[in-house]
C-alpha positions as CSV (number, residue, x, y, z in Angstrom):
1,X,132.7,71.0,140.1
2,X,130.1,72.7,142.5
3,X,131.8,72.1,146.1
4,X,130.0,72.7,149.7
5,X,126.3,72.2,148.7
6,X,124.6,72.8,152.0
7,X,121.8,74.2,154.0
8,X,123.5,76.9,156.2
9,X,122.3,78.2,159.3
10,X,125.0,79.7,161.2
11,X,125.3,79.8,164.8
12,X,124.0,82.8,166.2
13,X,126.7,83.7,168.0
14,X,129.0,83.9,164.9
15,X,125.9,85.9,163.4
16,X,126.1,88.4,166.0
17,X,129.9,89.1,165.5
18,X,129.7,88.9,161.5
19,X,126.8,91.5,161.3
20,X,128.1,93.7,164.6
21,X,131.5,94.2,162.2
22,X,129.6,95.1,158.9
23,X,127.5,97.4,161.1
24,X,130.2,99.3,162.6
25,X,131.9,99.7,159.4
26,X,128.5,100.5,157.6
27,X,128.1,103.4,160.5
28,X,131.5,104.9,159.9
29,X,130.8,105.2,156.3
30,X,127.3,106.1,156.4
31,X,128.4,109.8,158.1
32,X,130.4,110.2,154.8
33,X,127.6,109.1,152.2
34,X,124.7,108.1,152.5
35,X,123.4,104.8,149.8
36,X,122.3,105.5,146.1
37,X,119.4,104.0,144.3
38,X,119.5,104.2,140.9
39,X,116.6,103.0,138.8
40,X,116.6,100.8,135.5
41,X,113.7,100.5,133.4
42,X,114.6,97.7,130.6
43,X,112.3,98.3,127.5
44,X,110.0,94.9,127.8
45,X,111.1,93.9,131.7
46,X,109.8,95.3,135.0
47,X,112.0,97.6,136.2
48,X,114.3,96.8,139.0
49,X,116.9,99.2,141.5
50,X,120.4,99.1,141.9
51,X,121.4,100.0,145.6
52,X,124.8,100.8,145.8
53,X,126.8,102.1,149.0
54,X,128.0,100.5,152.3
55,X,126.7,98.2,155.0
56,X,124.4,96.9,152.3
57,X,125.0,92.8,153.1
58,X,124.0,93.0,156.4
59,X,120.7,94.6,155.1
60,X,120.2,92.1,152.4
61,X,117.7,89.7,153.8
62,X,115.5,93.0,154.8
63,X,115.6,94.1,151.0
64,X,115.3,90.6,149.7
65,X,112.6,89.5,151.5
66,X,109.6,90.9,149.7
67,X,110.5,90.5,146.9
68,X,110.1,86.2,146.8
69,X,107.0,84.4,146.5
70,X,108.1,82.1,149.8
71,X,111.2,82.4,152.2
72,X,113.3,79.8,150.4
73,X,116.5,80.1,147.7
74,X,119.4,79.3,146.5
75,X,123.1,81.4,146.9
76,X,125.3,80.9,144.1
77,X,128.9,82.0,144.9
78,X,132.6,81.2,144.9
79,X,135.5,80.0,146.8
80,X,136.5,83.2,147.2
81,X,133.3,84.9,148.1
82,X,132.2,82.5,150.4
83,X,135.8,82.6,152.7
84,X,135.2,86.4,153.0
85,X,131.5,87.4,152.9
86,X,129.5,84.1,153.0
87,X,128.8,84.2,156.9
88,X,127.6,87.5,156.6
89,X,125.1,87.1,153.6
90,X,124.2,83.9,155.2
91,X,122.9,86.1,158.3
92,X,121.2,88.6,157.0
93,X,119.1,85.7,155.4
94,X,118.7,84.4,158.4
95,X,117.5,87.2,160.5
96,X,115.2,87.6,157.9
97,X,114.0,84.3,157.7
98,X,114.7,83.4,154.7
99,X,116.1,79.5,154.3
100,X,118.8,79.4,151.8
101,X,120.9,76.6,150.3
102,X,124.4,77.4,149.5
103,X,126.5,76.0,146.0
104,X,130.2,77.4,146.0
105,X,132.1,77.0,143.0
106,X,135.8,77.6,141.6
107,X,136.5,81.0,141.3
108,X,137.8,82.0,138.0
109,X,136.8,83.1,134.3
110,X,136.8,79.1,133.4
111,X,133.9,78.0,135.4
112,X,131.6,79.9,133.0
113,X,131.8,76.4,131.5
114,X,128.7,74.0,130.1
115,X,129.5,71.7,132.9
116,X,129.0,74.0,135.8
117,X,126.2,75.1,133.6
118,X,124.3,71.9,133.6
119,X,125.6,71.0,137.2
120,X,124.2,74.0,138.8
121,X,121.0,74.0,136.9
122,X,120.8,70.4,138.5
123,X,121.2,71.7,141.4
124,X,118.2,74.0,141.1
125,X,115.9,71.5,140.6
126,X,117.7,68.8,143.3
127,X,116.6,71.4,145.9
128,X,113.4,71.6,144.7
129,X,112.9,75.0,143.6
130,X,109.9,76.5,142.0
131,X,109.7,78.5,139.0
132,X,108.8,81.7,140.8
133,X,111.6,81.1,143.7
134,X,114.6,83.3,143.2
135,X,118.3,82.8,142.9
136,X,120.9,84.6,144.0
137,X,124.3,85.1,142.3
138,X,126.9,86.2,145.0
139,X,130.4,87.2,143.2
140,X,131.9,88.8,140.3
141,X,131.2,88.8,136.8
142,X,131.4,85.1,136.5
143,X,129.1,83.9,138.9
144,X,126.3,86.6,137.8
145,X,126.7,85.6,134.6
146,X,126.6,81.9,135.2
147,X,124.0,82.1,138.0
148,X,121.9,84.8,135.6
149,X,122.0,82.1,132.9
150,X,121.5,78.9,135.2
151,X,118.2,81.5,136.2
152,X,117.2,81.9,132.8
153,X,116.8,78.3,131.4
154,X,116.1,76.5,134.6
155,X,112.3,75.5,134.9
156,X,112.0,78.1,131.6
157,X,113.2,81.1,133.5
158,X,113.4,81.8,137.8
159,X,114.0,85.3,138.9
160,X,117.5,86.2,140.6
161,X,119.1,88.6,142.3
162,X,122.3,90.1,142.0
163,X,124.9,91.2,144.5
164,X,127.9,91.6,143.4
165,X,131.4,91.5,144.9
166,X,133.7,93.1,142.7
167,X,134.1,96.7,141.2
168,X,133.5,95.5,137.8
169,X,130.5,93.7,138.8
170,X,128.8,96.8,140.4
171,X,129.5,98.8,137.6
172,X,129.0,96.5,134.5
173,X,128.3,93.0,134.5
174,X,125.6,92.9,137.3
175,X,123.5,95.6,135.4
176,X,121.4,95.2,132.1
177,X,120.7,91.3,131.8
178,X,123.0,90.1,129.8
179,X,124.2,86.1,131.2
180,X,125.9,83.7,129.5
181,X,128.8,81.4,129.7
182,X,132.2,80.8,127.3
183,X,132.9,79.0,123.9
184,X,136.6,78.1,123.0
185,X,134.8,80.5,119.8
186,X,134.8,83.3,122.3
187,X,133.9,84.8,125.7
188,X,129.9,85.2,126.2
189,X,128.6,83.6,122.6
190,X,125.8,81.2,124.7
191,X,123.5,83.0,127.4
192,X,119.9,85.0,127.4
193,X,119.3,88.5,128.0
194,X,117.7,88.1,131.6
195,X,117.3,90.9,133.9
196,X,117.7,90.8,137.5
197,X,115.0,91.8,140.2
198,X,117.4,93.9,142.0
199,X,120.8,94.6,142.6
200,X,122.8,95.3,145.9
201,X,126.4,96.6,145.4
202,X,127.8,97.2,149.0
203,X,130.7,99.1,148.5
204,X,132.1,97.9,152.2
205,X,132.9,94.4,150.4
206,X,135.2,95.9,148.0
207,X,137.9,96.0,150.5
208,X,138.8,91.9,150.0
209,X,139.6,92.4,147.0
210,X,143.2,92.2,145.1
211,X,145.0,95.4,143.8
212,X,144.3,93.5,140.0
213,X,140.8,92.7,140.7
214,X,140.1,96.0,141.5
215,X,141.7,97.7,138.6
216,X,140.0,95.5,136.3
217,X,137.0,96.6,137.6
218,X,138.0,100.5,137.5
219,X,139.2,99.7,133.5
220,X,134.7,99.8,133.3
221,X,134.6,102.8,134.8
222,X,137.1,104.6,132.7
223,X,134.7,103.1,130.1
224,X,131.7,105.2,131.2
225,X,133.8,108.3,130.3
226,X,134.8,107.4,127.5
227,X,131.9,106.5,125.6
228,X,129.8,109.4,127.0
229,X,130.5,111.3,129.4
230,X,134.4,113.1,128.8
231,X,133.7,114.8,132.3
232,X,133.8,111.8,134.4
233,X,136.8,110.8,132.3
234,X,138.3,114.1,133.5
235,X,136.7,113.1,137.3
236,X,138.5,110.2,137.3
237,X,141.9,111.6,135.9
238,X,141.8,113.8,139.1
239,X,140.3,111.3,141.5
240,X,140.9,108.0,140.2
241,X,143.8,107.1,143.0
242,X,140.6,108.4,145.9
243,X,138.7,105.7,144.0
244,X,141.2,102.6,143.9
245,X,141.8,103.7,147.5
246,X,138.0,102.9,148.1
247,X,137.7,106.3,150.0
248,X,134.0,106.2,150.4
249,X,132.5,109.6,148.0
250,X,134.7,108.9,145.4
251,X,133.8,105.4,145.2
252,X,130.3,105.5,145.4
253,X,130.2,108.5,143.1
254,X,132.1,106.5,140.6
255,X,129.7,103.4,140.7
256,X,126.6,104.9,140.9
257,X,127.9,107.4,137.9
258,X,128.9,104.5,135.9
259,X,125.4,102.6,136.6
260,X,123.4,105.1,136.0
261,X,124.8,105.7,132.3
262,X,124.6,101.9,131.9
263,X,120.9,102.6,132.9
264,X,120.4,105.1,130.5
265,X,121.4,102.7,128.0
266,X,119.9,99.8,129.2
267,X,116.6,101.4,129.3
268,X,116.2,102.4,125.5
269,X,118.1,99.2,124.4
270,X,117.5,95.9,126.4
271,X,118.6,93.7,123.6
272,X,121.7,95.1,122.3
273,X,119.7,95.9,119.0
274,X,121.5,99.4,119.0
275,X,122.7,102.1,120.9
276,X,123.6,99.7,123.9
277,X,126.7,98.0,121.4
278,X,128.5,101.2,122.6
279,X,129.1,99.4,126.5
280,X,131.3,96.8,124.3
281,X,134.0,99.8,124.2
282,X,137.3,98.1,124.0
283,X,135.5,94.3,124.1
284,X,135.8,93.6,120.5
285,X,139.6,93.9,120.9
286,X,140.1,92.7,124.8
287,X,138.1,89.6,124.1
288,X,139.8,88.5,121.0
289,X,142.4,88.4,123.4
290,X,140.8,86.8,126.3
291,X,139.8,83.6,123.7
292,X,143.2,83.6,122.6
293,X,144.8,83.2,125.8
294,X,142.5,80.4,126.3
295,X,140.6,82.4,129.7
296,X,143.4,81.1,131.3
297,X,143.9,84.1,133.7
298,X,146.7,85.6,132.1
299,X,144.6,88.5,131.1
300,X,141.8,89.1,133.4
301,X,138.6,90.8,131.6
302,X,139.1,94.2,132.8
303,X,143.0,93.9,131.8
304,X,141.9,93.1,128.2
305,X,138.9,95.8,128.3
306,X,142.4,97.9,129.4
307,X,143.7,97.3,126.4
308,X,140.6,97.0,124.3
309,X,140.2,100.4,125.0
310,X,143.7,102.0,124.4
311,X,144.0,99.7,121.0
312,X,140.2,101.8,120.0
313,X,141.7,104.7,120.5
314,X,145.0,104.3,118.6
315,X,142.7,102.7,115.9
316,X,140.6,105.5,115.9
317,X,143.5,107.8,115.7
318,X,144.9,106.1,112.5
319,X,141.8,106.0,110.7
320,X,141.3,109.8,111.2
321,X,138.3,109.8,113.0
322,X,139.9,111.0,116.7
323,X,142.3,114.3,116.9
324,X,145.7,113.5,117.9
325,X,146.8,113.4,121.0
326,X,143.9,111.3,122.6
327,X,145.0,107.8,122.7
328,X,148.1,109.3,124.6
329,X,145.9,110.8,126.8
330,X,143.6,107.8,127.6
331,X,146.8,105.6,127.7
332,X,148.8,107.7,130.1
333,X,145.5,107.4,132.5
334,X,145.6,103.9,132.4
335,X,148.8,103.1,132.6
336,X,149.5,105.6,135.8
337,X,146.8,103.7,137.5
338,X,148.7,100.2,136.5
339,X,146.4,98.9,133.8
340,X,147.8,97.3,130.6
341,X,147.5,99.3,127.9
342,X,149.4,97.2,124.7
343,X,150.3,93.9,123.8
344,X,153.8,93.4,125.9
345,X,153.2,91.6,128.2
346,X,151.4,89.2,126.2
347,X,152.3,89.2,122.6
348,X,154.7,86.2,123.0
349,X,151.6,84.2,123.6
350,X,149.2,85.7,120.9
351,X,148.2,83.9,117.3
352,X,149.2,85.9,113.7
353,X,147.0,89.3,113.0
354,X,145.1,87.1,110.4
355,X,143.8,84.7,113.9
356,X,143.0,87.1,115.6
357,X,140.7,89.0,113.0
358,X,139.8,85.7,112.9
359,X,138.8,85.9,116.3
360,X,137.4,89.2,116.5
361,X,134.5,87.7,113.6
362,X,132.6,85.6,116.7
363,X,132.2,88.9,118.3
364,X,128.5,89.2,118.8
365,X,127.9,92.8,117.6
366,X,129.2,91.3,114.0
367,X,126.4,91.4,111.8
368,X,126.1,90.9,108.1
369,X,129.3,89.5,108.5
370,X,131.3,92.2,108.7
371,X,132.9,93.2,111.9
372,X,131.5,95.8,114.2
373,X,133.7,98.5,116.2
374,X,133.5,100.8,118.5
375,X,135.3,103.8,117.7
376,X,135.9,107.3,119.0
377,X,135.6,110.8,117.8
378,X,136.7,111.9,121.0
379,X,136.7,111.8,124.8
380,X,133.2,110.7,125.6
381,X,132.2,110.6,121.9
382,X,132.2,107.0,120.7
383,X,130.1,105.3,118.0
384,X,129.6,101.7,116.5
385,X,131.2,101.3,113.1
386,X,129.7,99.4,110.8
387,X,132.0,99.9,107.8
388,X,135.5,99.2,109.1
389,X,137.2,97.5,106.3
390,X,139.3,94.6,107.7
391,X,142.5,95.3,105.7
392,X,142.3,98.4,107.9
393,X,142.3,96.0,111.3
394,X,144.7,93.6,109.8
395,X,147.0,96.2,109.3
396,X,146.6,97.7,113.0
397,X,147.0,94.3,114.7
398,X,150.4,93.8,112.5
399,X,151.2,96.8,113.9
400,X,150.5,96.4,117.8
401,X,152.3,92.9,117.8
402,X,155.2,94.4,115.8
403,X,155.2,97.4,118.4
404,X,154.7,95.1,121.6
């Protein structure tokens, strides 16, 4: 249930020390890097930025701003958020006028539920929002993908804003549209394809986070080389501790080189009509899993892209479509950073092979009915499959649970 609905206006003198801290620490970064911009351009959407680097949140009433047809909105974050970074959002608004109601939900993959749905779309419309006032989703992956939705249906469709607060927000879920919320069928199978006006990743905010949270985020990274681009793969092999450490040029180099492919892709394929299945590297496994477990938290989405992603690989391997050696390769990268990459630590708690194919079928890149993969020919060469015959995947998953 939505907790801690409220009009916020913190006291100025707690504004003063929130935003004199995010300053300070925006200055000592800023003489390192300097913020990226990177541009998306959405086939059938006006095209919005993506501003990623530190000291951003203090700034975020100044970018905001001009962008809404009256001073007034709504932030949509969690418990979590809102402990470390509420305050400070909630000042920048301020000092840029901007009046702002607050709704803080649970924090966790479960609140991407139809009743937090329906109660934050009620919500909307208690605070008497208009259809061309904006929202703004404040968190990870789940509250941009709740808020994004709760935008898209409310009133027939608001505009809203993304900033978001973990790693594999920045560099996946906050980019490209896609919202949605959970079915016990799967993870995602109910949402709208609804882009955001802009996006502010400040890397400063990172630093809250869990070890885990942040290497679920980084698992989307190691994505971006694999399905494209085998040089960053080969970056991040070399500087993939620098960016876990949150050591400003490696991080910002890492997000802004994983949006920016996302971008690329985003731009010629809004819809996921084509090329853009390719982002769902390591989904078609890792959220078989995720619905299994019941998106109880055992395996948090980055964990199960982990694995997604080492299982596409050793699939790809068997088939004969990758040269040896490369599932090892992408495995040993993983692991060294502390990322799951097979079923041990889980299998005990996983359904036959034949339920999880079964599982794998509400995946939404299935078409035809036949399921659809994303396989590799290489490092930064993968591919969607269309013809993967499922005596092939039955086989693997017997397999990895036999293996794990």
């Amino acid at each position: 249930m939505a907790r801690n609905r409220h009009w916020r206006f913190p006291q100025q003198e707690n504004i003063r020390k929130v935003t004199s801290a995010m300053e300070d620490n925006a200055v000592r970064n800023s003489t390192v890097e300097t913020t990226q911009t990177v541009r998306v351009e959405p086939t059938g959407w006006p095209a919005y930025d993506i501003h990623i680097g530190p000291g951003l949140l203090p700034r975020a009433g100044e970018i905001i701003r001009p962008l809404l047809a009256r001073p007034k909105t709504l932030v949509v974050t969690d418990e979590n958020v809102a402990r470390h970074h509420l305050d400070a959002l909630s000042a920048s608004l301020n000092a840029a006028g901007i009046e702002h109601a607050v709704t803080v939900l649970p924090a966790g993959e479960s609140t991407k539920s139809w009743q937090h749905l329906q109660e934050l779309v009620e919500e909307i419309l208690a605070q008497q929002l208009e259809r061309n006032d904006h929202i703004i989703a404040f968190g990870g992956g789940v509250i941009g993908d709740l808020a994004g939705f709760a935008a898209a249906i409310a009133r027939r469709g608001m505009p809203f804003i993304q900033i978001p607060t973990t790693l594999l927000a920045q560099v996946d879920s906050s980019v490209g549209g896609k919202t949605g919320i959970n079915s016990p069928h799967g993870k995602n199978l109910i949402g709208a394809f609804h882009q955001p006006s802009v996006v502010l990743a400040d890397t400063d905010v990172l630093a809250t986070l869990p070890r885990r949270e942040l290497l679920a985020g980084y698992a989307e990274v190691v994505k971006y080389g694999l399905l494209g681009d085998a040089d960053f793969f080969a970056w991040l092999e070399a500087h993939g501790n620098d960016v876990l450490a949150l050591k400003p040029e490696a991080i910002i180099h890492a997000v802004a080189t994983s949006c920016r492919a996302k971008a690329a892709i985003v731009t010629e394929d809004a819809r996921e009509k084509g090329r853009r299945a390719l982002l769902n590297l390591g989904h078609t496994f890792g959220h078989a899993l995720e619905a299994a477990l019941g998106y109880d938290g055992t395996l948090l989405h980055g964990e199960g892209v982990a694995i997604g992603m080492a299982q596409a690989l050793r699939f790809s391997e068997k088939l004969g479509l990758c040269p040896p050696g490369r599932a090892a390769r992408v495995a040993e990268h993983l692991a060294a950073v502390g990322l799951p990459v097979d079923l041990r630590a889980i299998h005990n708690r996983l359904p036959a092979p034949k339920d999880l194919l079964e599982l794998m079928r509400q995946d939404k890149k299935a078409s035809g009915g036949k399921l659809v993969f994303i396989l590799v020919r290489d490092i930064g060469e993968a591919f969607i499959a269309r013809d993967v015959a499922e005596e092939d995947v039955l086989a693997f998953l017997r397999e990895e649970l036999a293996e794990a």
